[in-house]
N, C-alpha and C positions, 0 to 999 in steps of 0.2 A: 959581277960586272962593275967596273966601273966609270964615271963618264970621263970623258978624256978632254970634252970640248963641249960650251956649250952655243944654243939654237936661237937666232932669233928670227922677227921677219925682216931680218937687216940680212941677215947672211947669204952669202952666195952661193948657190948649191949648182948643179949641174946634172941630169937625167943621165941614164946611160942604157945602150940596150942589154940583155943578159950577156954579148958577147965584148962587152967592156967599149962599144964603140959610145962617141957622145953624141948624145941627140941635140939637131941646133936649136937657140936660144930664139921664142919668137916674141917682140913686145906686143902685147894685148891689150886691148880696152874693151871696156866692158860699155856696149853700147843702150842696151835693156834685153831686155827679157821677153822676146817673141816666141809663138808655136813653133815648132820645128817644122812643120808645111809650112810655113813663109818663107825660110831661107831653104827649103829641098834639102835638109839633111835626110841621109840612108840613115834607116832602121841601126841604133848602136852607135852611132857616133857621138863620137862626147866633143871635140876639138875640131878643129879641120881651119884652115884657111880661106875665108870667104872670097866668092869670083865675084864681078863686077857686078854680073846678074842678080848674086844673092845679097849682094848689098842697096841695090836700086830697089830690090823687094823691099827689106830692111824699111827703108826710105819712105817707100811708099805706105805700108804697114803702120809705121810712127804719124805720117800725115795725117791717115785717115784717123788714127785713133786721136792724135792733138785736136782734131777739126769737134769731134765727136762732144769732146767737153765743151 
């Protein structure tokens, strides 16, 4: 094997599904690190696009716990 091209975390890459379609591109931020009962994710979910609701939890979550220190 050998490499033809190389990796960084500069590089553009793009998902695709098994059947060669391309998955869209979503920009993310990483807001912290809550229980998954605060924002209602189902059982297995890694990703998902947050609703307003699960964002207002978010919200409230970080308050309570800022307040706390």
């Amino acid at each position: 094997m050998r490499i033809k091209t190389k990796h960084n975390s500069n590089h553009k890459t793009q998902q695709i599904t098994l059947e060669g379609q391309i998955i869209q591109e979503y920009t993310y931020y990483v807001l912290g690190f809550v229980p998954a009962d605060v924002v209602r994710l189902e059982n297995k979910v890694w990703f998902t696009k947050l609703t307003n609701i699960q964002i207002i939890s978010i919200e409230k979550f970080f308050n309570v716990q800022y307040n706390k220190a």
